[in-house]
C-alpha positions as a Markdown table, in Angstrom:
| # | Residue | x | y | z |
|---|---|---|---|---|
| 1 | Unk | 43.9 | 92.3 | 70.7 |
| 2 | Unk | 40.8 | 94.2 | 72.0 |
| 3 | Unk | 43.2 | 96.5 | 74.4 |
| 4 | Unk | 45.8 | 96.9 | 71.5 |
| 5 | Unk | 43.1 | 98.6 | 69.6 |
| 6 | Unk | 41.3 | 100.3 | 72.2 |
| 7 | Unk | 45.1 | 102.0 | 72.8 |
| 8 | Unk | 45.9 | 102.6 | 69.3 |
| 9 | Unk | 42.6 | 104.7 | 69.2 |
| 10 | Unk | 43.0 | 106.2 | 72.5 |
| 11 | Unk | 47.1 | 107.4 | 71.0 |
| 12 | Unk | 45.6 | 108.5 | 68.2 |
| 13 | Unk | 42.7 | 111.1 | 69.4 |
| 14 | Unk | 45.3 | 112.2 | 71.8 |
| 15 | Unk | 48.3 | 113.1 | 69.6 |
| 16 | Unk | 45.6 | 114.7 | 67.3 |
| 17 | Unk | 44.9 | 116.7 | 70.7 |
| 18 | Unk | 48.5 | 117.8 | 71.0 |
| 19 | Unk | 50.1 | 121.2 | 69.6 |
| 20 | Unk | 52.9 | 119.3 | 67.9 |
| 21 | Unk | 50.5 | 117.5 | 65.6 |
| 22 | Unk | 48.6 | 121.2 | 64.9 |
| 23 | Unk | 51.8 | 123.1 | 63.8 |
| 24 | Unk | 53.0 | 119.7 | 61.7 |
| 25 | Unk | 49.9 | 120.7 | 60.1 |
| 26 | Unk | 50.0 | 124.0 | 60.2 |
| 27 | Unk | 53.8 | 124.1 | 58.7 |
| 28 | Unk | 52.6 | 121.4 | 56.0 |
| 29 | Unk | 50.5 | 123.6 | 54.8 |
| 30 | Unk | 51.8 | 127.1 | 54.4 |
| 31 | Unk | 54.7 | 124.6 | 53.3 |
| 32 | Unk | 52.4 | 123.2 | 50.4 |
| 33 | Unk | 51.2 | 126.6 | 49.3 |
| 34 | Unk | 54.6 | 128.1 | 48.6 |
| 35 | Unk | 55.6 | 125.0 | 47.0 |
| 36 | Unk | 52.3 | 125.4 | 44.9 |
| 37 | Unk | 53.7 | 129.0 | 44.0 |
| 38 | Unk | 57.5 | 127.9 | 43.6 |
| 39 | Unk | 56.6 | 125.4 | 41.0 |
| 40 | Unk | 54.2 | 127.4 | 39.3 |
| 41 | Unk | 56.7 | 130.5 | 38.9 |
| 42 | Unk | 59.2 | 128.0 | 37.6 |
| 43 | Unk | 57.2 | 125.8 | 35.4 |
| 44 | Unk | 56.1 | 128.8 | 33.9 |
| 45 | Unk | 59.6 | 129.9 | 33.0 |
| 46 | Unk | 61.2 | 126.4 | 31.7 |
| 47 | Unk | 57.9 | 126.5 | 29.3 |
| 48 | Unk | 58.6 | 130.1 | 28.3 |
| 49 | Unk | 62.4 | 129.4 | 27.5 |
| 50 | Unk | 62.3 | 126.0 | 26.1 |
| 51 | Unk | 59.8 | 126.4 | 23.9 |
| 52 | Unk | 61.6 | 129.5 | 22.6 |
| 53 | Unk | 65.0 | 128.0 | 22.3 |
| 54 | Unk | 63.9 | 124.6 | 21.1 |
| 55 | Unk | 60.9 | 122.6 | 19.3 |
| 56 | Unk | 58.6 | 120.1 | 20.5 |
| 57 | Unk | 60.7 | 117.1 | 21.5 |
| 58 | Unk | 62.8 | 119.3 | 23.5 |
| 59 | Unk | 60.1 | 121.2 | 25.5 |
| 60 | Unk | 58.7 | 117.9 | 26.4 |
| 61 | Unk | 62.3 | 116.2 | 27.6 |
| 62 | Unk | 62.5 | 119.3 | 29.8 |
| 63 | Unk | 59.3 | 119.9 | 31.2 |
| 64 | Unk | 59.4 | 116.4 | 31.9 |
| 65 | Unk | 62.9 | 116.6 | 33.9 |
| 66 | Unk | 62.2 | 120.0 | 35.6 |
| 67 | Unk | 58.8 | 118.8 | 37.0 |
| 68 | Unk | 60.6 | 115.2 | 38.3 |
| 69 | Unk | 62.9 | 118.3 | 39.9 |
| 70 | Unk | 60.4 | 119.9 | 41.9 |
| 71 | Unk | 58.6 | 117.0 | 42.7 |
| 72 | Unk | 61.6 | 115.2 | 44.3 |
| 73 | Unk | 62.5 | 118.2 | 45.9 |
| 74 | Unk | 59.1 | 118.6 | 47.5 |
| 75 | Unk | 59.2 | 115.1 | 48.1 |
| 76 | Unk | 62.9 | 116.1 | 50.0 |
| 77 | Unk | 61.0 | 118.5 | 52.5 |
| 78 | Unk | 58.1 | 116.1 | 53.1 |
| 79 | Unk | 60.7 | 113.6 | 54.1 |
| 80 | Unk | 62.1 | 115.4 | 56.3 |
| 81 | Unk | 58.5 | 116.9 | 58.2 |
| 82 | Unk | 57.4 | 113.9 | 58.5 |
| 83 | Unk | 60.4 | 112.0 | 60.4 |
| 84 | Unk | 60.1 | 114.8 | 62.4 |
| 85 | Unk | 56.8 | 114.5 | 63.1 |
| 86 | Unk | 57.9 | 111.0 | 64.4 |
| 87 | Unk | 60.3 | 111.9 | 66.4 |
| 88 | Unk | 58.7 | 114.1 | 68.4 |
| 89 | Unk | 55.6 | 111.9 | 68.4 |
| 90 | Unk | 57.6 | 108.7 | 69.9 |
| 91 | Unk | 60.0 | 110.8 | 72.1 |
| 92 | Unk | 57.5 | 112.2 | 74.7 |
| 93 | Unk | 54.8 | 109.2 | 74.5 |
| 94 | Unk | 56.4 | 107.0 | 77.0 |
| 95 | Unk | 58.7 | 109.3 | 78.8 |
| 96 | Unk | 56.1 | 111.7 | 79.7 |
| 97 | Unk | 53.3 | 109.4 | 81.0 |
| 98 | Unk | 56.2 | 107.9 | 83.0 |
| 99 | Unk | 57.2 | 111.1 | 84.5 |
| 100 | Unk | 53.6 | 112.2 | 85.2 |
| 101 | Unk | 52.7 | 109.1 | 86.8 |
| 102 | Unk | 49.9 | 108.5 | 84.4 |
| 103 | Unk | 51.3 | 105.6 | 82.9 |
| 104 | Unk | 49.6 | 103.9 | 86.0 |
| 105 | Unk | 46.9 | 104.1 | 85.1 |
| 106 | Unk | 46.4 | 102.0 | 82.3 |
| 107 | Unk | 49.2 | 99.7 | 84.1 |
| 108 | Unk | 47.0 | 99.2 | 86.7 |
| 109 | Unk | 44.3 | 97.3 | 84.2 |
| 110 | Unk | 45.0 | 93.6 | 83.2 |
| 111 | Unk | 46.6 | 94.5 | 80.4 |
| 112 | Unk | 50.0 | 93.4 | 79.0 |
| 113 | Unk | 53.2 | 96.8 | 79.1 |
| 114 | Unk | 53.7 | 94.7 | 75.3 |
| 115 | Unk | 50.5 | 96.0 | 74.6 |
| 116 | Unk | 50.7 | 99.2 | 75.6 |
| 117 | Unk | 53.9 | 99.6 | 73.4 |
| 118 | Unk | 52.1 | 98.3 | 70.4 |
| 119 | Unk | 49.1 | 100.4 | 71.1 |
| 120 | Unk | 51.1 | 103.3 | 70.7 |
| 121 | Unk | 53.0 | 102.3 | 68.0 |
| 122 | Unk | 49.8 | 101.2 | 65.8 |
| 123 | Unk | 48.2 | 105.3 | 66.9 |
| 124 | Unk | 51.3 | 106.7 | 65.9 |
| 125 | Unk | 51.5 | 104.6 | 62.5 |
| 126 | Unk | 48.4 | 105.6 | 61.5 |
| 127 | Unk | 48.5 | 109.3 | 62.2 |
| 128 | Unk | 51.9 | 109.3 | 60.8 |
| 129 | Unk | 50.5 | 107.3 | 58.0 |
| 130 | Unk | 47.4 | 110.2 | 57.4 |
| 131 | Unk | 50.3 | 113.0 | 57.5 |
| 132 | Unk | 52.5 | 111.3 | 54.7 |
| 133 | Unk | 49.1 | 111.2 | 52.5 |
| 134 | Unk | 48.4 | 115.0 | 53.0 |
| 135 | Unk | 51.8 | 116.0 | 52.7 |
| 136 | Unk | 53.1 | 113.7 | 49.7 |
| 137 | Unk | 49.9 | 113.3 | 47.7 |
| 138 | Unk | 49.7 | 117.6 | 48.1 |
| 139 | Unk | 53.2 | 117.8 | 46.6 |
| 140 | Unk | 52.1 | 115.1 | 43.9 |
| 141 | Unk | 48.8 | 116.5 | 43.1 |
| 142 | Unk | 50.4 | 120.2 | 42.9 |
| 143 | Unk | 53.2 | 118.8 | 40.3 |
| 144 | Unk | 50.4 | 117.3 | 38.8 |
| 145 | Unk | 47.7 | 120.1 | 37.9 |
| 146 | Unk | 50.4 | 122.6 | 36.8 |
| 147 | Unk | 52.1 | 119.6 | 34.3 |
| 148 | Unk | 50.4 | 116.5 | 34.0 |
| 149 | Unk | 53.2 | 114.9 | 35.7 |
| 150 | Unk | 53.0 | 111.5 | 37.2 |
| 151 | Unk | 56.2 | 109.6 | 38.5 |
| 152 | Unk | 57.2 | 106.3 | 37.6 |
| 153 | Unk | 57.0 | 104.0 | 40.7 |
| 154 | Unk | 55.4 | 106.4 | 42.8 |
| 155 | Unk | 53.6 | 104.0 | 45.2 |
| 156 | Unk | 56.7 | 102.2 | 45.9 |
| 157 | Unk | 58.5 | 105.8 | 46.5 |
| 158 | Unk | 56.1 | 106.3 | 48.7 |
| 159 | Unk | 55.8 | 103.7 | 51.0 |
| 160 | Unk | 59.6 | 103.9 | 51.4 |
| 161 | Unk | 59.1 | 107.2 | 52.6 |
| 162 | Unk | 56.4 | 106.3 | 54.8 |
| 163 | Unk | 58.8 | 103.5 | 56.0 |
| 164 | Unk | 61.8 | 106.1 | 56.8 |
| 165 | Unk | 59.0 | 107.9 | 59.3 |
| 166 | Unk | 58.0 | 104.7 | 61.1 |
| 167 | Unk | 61.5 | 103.8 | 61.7 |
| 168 | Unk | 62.2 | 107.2 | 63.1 |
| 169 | Unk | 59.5 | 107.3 | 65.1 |
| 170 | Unk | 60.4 | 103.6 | 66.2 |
| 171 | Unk | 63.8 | 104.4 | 67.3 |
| 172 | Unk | 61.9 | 107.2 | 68.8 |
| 173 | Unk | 59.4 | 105.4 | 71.1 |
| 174 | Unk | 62.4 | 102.4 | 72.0 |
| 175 | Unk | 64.3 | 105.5 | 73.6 |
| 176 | Unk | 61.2 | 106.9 | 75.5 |
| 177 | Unk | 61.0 | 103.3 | 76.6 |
| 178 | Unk | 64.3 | 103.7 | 78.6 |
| 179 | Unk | 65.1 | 107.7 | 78.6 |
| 180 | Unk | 63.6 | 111.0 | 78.9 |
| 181 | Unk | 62.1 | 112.8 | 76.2 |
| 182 | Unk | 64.9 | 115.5 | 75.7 |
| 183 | Unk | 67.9 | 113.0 | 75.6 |
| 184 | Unk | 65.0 | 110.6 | 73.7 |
| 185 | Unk | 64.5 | 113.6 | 70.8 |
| 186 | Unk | 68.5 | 114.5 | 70.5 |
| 187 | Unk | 69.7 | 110.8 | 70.2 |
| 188 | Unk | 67.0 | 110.0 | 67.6 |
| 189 | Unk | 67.9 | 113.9 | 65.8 |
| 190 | Unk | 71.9 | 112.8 | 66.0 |
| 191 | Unk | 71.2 | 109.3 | 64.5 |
| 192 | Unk | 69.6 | 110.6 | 61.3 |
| 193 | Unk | 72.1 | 113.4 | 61.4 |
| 194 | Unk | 74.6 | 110.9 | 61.3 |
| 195 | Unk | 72.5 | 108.9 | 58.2 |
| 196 | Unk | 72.4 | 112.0 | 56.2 |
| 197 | Unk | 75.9 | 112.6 | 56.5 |
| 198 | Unk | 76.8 | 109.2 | 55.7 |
| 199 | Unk | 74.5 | 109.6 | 52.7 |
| 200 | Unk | 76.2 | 112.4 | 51.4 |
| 201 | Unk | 79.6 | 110.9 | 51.6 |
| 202 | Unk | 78.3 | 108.4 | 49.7 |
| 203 | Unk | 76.8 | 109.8 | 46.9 |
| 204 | Unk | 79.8 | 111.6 | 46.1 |
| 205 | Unk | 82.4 | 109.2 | 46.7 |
| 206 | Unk | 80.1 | 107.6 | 43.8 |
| 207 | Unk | 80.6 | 110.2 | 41.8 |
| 208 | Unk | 84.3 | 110.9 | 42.0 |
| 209 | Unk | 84.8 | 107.2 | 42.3 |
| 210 | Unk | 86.5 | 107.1 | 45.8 |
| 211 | Unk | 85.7 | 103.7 | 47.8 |
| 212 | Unk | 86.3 | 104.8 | 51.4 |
| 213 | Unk | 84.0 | 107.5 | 51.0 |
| 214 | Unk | 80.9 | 104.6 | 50.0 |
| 215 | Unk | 82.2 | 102.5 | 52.5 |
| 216 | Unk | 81.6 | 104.9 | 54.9 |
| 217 | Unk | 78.1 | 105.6 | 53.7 |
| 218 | Unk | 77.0 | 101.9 | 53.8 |
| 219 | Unk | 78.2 | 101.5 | 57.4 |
| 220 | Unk | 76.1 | 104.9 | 58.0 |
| 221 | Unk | 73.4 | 103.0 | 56.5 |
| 222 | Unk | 73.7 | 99.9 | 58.7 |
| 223 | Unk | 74.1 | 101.9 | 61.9 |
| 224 | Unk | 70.5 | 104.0 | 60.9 |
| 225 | Unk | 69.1 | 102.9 | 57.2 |
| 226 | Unk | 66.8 | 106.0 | 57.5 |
| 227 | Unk | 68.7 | 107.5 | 54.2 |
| 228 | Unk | 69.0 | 104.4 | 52.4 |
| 229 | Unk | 65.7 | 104.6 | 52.2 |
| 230 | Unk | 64.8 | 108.2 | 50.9 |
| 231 | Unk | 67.8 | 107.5 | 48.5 |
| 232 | Unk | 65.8 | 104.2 | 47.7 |
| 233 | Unk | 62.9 | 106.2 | 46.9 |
| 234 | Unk | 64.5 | 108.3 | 44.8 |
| 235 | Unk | 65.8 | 106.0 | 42.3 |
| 236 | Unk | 62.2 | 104.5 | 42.0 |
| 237 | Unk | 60.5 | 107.6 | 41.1 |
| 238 | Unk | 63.2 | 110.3 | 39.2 |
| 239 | Unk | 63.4 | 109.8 | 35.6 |
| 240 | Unk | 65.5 | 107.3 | 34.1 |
| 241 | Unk | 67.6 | 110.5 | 32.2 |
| 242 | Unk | 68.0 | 111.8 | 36.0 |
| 243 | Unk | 69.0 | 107.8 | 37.0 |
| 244 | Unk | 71.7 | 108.1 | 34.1 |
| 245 | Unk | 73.4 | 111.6 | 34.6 |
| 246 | Unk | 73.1 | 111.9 | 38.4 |
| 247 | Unk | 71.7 | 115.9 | 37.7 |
| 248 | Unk | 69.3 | 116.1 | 40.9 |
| 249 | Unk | 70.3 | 116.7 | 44.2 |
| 250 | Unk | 67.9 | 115.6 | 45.3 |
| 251 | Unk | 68.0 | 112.2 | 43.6 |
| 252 | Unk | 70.2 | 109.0 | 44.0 |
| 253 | Unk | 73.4 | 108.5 | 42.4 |
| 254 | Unk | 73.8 | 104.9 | 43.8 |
| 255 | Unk | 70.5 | 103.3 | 44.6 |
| 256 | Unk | 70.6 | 101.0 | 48.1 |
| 257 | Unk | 69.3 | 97.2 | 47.1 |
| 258 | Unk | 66.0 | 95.8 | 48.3 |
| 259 | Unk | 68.1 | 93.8 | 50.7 |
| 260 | Unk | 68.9 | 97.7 | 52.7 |
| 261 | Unk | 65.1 | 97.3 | 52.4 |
| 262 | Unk | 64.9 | 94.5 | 53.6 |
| 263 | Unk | 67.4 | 94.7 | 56.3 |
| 264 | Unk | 65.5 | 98.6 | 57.5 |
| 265 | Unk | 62.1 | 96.1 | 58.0 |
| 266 | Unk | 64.2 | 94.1 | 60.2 |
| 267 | Unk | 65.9 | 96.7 | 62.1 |
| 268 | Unk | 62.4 | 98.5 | 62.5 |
| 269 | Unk | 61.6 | 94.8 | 64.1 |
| 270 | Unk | 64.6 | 95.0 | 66.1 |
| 271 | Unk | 64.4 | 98.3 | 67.4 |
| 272 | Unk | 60.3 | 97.6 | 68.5 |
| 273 | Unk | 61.2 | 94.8 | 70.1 |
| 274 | Unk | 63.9 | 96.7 | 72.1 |
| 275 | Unk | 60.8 | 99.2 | 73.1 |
| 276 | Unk | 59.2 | 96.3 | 74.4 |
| 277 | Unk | 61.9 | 94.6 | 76.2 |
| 278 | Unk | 62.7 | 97.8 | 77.7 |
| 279 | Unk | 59.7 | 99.0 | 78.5 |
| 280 | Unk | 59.0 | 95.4 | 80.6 |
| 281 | Unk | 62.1 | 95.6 | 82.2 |
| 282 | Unk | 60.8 | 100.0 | 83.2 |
| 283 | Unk | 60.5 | 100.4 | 87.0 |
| 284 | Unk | 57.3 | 102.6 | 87.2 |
């Protein structure tokens, strides 16, 4: 257990070390500041116009649904930097110290290759983890200081989110395990290509009530649950008046069941213990 957490910190300084992690920051940032003035320019607006074409009760309802808007939307963008962040994390960890030989040397201690897997994985989750705090609780806090907003659910939206970038970056360090990093980063970048898609079939063969079209989104969501999670997410946090008339793009129509969550923990499970398997198997 020592060497597991002697690796984890090790992967952790280092990926701090690395540009990727700089410009993730670097683009999260200038990212939060023009969603700090987006929202502001709008909010401003939807309080100027409802309140002159309606009283109270209706500059509430819509302050309230326009600032669920913005935050899921932010929420939308954070999803989407931070799988990328795993992705690119996971795809060059294993690969590349393979390829440089440098893998050797920590193979070359008495220390287990499941080890080293998990080592990596447990740097990677944390750092990943730190990221999704700056990035989500920024686009949170921002909604929050220009409207007093607060989502329902919002830990549980969260950690669903957090969950889509760990199984990302999962499927991420399984294929570094076994591939380089190039065909590593465009397999994991097809795969969630291929869940968005399926997503979006789905949510509108919900809406205009054609069954193929949702069939085909669940198997998407089998093959990769990344989606079925942000669409998860989604339905905890927007507001139940979003919930009802499906009005946000960037909410849920149909909400995946906690057994898709339950079923994503288990393919995250999977997929890890593929890394290892494969990894073990990895003539260095």
């Amino acid at each position: 257990m020592k060497s597991i957490s002697v690796l984890a910190r090790m992967t952790f300084q280092e990926a701090i070390r690395r540009r990727i992690v700089l410009t993730g920051l670097v683009l999260g940032i200038l990212f939060l500041i023009l969603f700090s003035i987006g929202a502001y320019l709008i909010s401003t607006e939807i309080e100027r116009e409802t309140l002159a074409e309606g009283g109270a009760a209706y500059q509430n309802i819509m302050q309230t649904e326009m600032s669920n808007f913005l935050l899921m939307a932010g929420l939308y963008a954070v999803t989407f930097l931070s799988v990328a962040m795993g992705a690119l994390l996971g795809a060059d960890t294993l690969a590349g110290e393979i390829n440089s030989g440098s893998i050797q040397t920590i193979l070359t201690k008495p220390i287990r290759r499941s080890d080293v897997v998990f080592g990596k994985w447990l740097g990677f989750a944390g750092l990943l983890g730190l990221y999704a705090i700056l990035m989500s609780g920024g686009v949170i806090l921002i909604v929050f200081l220009q409207s007093d907003y607060i989502p329902r659910n919002m830990l549980t939206g969260l950690s669903l989110i957090y969950l889509e970038s760990l199984l990302v970056m999962t499927i991420s360090l399984a294929g570094s395990s076994a591939m380089p990093a190039l065909a590593t980063g465009g397999m994991v970048f097809g795969l969630y290509g291929l869940a968005f898609l399926g997503g979006w079939i789905e949510q509108i063969g919900t809406l205009a009530n054609i069954p193929a079209a949702v069939q085909i989104g669940i198997v998407s969501s089998l093959i990769v649950p990344t989606e079925a999670l942000w669409r998860r997410a989604a339905f905890e946090m927007q507001t139940p008046l979003a919930s009802v008339l499906g009005m946000s793009p960037f909410g849920a129509f149909s909400a995946p069941s906690v057994l898709m969550v339950l079923y994503a923990i288990l393919y995250l499970a999977g997929v890890f213990a593929i890394a290892v398997s494969t990894f073990n198997r990895r003539d260095i």
